[in-house]
FIZA-538741 format. One record per atom (N, C-alpha, C, O, CB): atom name; x, y, z; residue number from 1. Coordinates in Angstrom, 2 decimals, always signed. Glycine has a CB too. Layout:
BEGIN
- CA	X	Y	Z	NUM
...
END
This chain:
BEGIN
- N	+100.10	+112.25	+106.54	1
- CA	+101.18	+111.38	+106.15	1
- C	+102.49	+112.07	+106.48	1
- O	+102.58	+113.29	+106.40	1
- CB	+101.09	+111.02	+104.64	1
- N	+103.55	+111.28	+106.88	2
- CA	+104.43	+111.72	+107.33	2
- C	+105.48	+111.62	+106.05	2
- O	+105.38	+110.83	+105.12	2
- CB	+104.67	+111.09	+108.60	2
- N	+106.80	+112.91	+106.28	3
- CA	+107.50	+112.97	+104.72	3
- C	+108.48	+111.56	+105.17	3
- O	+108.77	+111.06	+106.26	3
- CB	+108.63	+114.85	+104.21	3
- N	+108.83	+111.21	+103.67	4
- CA	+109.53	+109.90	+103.62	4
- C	+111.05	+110.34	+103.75	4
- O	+111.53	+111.35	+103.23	4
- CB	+109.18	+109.01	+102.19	4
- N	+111.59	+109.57	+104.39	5
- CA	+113.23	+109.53	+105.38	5
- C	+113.64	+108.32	+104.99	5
- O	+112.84	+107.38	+105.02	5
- CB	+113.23	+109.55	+107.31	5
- N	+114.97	+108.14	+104.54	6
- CA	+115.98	+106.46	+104.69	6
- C	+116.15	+106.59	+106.10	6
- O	+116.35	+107.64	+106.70	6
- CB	+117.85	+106.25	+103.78	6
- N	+116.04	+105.37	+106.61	7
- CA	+116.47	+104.46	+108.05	7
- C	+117.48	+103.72	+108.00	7
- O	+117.51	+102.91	+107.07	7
- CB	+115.53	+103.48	+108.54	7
- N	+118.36	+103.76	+108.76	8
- CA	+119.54	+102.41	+109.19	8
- C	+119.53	+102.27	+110.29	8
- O	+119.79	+103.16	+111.10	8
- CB	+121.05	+102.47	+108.95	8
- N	+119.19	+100.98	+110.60	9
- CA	+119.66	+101.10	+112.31	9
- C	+120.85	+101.24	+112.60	9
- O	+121.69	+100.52	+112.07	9
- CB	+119.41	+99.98	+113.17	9
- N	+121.25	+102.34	+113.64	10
- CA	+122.16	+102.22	+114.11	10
- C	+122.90	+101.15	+114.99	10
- O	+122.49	+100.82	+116.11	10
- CB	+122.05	+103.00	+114.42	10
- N	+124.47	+100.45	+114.16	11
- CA	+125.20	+99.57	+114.58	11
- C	+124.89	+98.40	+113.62	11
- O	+125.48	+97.35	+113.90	11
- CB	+125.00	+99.38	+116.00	11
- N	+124.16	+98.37	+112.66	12
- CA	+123.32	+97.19	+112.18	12
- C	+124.97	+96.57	+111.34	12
- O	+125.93	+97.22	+110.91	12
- CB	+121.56	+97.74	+110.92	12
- N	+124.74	+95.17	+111.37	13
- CA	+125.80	+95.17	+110.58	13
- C	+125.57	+95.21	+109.38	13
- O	+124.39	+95.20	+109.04	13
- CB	+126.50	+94.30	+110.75	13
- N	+126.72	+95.29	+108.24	14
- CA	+126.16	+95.48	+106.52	14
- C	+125.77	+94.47	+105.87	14
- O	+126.22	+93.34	+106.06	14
- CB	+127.13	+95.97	+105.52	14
- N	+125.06	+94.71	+105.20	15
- CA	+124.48	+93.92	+104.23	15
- C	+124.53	+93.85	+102.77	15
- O	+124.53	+94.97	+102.27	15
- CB	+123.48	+94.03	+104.42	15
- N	+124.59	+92.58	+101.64	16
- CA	+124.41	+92.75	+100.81	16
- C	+123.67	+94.19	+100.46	16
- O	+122.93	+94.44	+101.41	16
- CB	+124.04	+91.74	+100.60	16
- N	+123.61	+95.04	+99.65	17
- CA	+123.27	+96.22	+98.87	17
- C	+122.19	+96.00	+97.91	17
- O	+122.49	+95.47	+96.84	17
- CB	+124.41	+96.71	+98.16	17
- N	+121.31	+96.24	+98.06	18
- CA	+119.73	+95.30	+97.22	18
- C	+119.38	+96.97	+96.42	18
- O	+119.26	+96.85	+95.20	18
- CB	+117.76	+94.44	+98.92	18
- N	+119.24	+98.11	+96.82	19
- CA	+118.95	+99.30	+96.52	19
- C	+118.02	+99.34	+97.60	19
- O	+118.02	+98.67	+98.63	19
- CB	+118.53	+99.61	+95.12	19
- N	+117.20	+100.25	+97.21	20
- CA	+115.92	+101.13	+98.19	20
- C	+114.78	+100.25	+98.11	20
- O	+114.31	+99.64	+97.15	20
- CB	+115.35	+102.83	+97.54	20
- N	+114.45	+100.29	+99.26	21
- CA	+112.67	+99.57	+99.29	21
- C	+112.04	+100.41	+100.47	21
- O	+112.55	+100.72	+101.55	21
- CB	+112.53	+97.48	+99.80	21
- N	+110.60	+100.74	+99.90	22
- CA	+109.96	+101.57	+100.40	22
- C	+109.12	+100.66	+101.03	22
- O	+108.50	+99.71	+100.56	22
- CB	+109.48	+102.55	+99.60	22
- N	+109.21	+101.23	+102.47	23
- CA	+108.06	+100.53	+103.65	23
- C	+106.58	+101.54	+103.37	23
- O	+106.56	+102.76	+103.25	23
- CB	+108.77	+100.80	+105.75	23
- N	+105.65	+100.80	+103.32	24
- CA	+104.12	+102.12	+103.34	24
- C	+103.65	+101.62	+104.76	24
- O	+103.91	+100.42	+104.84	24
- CB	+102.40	+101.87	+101.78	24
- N	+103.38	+101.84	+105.29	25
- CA	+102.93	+101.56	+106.92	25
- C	+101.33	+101.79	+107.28	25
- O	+100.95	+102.22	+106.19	25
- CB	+103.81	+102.71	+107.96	25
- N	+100.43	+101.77	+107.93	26
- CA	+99.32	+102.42	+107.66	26
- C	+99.33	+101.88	+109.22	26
- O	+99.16	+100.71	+109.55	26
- CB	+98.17	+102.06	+106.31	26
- N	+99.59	+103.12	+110.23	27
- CA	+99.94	+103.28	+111.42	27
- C	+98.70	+103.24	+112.34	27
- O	+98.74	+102.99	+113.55	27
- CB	+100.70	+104.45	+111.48	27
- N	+97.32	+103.59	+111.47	28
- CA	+95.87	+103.24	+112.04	28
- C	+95.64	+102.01	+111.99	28
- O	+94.62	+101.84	+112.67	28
- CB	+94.76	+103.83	+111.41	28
- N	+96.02	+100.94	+111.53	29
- CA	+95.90	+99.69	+111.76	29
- C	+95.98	+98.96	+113.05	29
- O	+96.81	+99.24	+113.91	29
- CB	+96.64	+99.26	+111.07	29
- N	+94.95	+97.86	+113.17	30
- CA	+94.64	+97.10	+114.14	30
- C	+95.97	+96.53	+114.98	30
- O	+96.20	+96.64	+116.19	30
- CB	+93.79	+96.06	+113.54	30
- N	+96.75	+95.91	+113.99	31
- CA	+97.73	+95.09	+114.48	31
- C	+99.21	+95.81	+114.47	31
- O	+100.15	+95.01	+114.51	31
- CB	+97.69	+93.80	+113.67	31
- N	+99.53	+97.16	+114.41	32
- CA	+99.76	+98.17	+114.39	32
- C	+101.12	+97.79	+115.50	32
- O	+102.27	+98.07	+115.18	32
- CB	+98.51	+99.12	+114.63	32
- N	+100.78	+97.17	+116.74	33
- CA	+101.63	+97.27	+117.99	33
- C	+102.19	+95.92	+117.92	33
- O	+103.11	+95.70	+118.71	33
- CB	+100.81	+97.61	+119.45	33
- N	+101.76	+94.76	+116.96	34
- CA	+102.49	+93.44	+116.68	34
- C	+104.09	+93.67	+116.11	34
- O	+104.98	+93.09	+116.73	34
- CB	+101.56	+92.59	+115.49	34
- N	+104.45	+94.50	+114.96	35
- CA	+105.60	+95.01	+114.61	35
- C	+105.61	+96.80	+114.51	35
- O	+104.72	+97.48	+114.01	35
- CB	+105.91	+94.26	+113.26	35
- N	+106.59	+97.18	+115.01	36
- CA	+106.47	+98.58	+114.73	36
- C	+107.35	+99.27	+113.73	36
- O	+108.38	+98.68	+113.40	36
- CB	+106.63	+99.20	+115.87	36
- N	+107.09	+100.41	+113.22	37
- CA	+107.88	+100.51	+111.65	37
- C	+109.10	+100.60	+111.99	37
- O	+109.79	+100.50	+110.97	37
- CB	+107.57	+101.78	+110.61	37
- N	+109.94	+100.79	+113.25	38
- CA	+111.14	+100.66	+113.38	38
- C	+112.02	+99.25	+113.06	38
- O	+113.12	+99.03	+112.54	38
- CB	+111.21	+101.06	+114.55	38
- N	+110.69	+98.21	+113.78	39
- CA	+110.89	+96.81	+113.98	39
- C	+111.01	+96.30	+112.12	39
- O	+111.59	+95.27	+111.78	39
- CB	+109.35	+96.05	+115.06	39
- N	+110.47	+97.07	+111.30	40
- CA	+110.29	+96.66	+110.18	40
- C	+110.75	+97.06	+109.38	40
- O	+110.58	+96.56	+108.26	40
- CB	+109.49	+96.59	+109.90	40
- N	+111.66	+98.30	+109.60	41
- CA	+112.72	+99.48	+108.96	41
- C	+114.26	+98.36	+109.26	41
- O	+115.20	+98.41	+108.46	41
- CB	+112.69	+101.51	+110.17	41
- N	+114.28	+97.69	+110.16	42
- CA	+115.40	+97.06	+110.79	42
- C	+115.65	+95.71	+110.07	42
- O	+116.75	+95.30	+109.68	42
- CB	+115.15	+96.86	+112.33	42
- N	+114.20	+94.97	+109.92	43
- CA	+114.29	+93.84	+108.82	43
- C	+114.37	+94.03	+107.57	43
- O	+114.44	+93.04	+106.85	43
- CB	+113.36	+93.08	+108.80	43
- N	+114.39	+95.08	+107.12	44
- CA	+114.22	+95.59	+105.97	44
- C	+115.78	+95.42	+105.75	44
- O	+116.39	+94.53	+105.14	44
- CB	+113.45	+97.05	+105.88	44
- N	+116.35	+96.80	+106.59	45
- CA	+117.86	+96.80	+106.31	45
- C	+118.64	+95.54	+106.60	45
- O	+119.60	+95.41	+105.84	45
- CB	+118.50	+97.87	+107.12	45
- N	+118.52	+94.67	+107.40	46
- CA	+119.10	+93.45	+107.61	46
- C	+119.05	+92.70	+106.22	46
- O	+120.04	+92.03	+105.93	46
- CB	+118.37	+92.69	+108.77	46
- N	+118.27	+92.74	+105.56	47
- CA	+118.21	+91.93	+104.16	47
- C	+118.89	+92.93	+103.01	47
- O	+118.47	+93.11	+101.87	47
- CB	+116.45	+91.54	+103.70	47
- N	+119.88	+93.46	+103.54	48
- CA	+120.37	+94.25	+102.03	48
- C	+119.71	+95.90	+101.56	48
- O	+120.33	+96.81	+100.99	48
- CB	+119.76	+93.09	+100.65	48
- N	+118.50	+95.88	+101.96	49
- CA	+117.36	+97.05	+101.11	49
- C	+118.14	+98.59	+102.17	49
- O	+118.34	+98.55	+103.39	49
- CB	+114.81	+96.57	+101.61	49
- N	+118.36	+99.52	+101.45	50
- CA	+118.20	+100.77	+102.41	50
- C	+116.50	+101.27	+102.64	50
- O	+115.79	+101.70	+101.73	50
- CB	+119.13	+102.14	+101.64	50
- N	+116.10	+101.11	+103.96	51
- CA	+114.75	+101.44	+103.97	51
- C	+114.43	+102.68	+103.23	51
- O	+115.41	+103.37	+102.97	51
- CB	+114.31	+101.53	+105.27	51
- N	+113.35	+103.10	+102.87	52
- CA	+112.51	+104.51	+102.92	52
- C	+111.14	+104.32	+103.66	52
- O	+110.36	+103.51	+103.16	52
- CB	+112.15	+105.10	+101.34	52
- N	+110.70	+105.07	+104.99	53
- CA	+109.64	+104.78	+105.49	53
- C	+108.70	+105.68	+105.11	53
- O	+109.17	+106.81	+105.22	53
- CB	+109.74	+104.64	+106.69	53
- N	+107.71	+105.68	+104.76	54
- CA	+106.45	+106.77	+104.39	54
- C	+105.31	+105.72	+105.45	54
- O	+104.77	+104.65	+105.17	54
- CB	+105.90	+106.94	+102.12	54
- N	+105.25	+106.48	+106.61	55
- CA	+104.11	+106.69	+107.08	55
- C	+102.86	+106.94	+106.47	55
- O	+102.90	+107.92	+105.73	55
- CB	+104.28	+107.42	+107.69	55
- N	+101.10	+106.03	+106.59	56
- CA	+99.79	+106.54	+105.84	56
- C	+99.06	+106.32	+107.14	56
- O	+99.45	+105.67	+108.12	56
- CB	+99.16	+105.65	+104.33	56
- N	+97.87	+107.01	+106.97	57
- CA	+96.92	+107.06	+108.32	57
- C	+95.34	+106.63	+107.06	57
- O	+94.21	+106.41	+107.50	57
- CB	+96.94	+109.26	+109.49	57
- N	+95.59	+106.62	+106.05	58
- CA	+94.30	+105.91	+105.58	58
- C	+94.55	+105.62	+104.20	58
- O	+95.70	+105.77	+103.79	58
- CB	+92.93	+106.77	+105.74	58
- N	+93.50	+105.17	+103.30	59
- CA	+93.63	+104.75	+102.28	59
- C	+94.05	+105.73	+101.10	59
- O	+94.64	+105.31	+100.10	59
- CB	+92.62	+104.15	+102.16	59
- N	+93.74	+106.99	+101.27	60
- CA	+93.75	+108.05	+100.87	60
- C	+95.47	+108.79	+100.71	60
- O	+95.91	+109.54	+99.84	60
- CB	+92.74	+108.66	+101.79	60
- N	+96.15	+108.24	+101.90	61
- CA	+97.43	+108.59	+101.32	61
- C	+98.16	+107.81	+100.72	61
- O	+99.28	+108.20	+100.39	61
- CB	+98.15	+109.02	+102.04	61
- N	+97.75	+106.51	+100.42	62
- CA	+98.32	+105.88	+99.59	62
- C	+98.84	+106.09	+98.36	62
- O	+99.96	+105.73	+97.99	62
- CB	+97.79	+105.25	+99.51	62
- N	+98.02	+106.69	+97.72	63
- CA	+98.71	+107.65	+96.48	63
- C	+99.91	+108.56	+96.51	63
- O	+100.71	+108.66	+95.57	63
- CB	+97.77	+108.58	+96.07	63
- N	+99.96	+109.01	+97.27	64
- CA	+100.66	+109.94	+97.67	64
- C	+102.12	+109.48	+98.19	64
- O	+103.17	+109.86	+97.67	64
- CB	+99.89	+110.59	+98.59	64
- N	+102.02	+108.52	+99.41	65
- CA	+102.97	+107.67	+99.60	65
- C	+103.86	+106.85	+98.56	65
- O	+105.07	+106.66	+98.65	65
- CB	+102.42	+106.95	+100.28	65
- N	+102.87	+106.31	+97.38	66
- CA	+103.47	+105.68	+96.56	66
- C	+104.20	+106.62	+95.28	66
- O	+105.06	+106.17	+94.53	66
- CB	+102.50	+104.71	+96.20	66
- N	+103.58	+108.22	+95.20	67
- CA	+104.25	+108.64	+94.19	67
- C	+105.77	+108.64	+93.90	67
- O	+106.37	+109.03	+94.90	67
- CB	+103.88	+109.67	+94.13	67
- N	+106.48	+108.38	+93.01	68
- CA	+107.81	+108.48	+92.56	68
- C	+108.40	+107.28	+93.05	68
- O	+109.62	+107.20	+92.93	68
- CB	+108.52	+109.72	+92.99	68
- N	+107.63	+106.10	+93.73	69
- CA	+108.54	+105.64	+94.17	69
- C	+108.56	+104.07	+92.58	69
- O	+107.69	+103.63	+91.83	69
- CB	+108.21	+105.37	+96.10	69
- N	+109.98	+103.79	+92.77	70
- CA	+110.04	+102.70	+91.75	70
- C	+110.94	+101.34	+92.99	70
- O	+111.42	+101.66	+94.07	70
- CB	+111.18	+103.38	+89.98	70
- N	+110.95	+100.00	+92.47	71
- CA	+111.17	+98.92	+93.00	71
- C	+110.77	+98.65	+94.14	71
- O	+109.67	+98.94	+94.60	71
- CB	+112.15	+98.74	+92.97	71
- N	+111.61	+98.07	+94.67	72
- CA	+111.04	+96.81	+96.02	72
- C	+109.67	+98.15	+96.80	72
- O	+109.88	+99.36	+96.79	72
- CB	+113.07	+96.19	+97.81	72
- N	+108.72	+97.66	+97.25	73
- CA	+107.82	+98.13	+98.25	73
- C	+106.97	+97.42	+99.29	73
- O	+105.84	+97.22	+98.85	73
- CB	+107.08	+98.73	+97.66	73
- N	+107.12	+97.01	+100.45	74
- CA	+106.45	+96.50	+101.62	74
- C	+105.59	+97.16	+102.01	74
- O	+105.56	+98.39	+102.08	74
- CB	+107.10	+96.29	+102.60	74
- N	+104.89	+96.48	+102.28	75
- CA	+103.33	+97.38	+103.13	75
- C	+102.70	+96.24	+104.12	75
- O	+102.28	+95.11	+103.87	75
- CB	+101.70	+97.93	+101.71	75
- N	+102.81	+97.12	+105.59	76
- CA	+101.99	+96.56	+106.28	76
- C	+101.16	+97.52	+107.28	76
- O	+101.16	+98.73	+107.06	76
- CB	+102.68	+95.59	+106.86	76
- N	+100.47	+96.98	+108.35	77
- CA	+99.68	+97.41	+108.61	77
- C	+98.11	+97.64	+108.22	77
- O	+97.38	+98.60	+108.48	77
- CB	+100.21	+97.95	+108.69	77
- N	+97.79	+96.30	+107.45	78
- CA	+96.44	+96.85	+107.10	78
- C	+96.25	+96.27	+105.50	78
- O	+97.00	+95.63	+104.78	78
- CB	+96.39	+98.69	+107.24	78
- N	+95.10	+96.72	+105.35	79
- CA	+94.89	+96.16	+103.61	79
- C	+94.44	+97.29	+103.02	79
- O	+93.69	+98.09	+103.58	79
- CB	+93.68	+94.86	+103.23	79
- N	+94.93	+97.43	+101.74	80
- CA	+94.47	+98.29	+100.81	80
- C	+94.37	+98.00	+99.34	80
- O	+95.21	+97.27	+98.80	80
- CB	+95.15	+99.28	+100.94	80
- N	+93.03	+98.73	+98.43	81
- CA	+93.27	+97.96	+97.37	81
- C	+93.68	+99.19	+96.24	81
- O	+93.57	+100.38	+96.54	81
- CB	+91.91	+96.95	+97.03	81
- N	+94.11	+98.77	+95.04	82
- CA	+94.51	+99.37	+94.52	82
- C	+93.99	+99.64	+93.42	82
- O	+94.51	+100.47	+92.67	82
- CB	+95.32	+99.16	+94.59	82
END
């Protein structure tokens, strides 16, 4: 798992201010090359949220990914249960 970083695209224009929302990504996923976490770090910030991206490569870092984090959270790439 990769360590978690805020994203802005650079030039993006501003947005309402929503707080932080954490993207979980699970980068081994099938459909993986349909949006890429940049592509989804970018919609993220367009709606207000300052991204946080945490990269997972299986179900197993999910925990891990999710520790400490509180409010908004997106996840794609895949299904996981909880």
């Amino acid at each position: 798992m990769t360590a978690p970083h805020s994203l802005a695209p650079e030039g993006a224009p501003a947005a309402p201010q929503r707080g932080t929302a954490t993207l979980i990504y699970n980068t081994n996923a099938g459909g993986s090359k349909h949006a890429s976490p940049d592509d989804l770090v970018s919609a993220i910030h367009a709606v207000g949220f300052t991204p946080v991206y945490r990269a997972t490569s299986s179900e197993e870092d999910l925990k891990e990914a999710l520790d400490g984090v509180e409010g908004t959270v997106f996840v794609a790439g895949g299904a996981y249960e909880i």
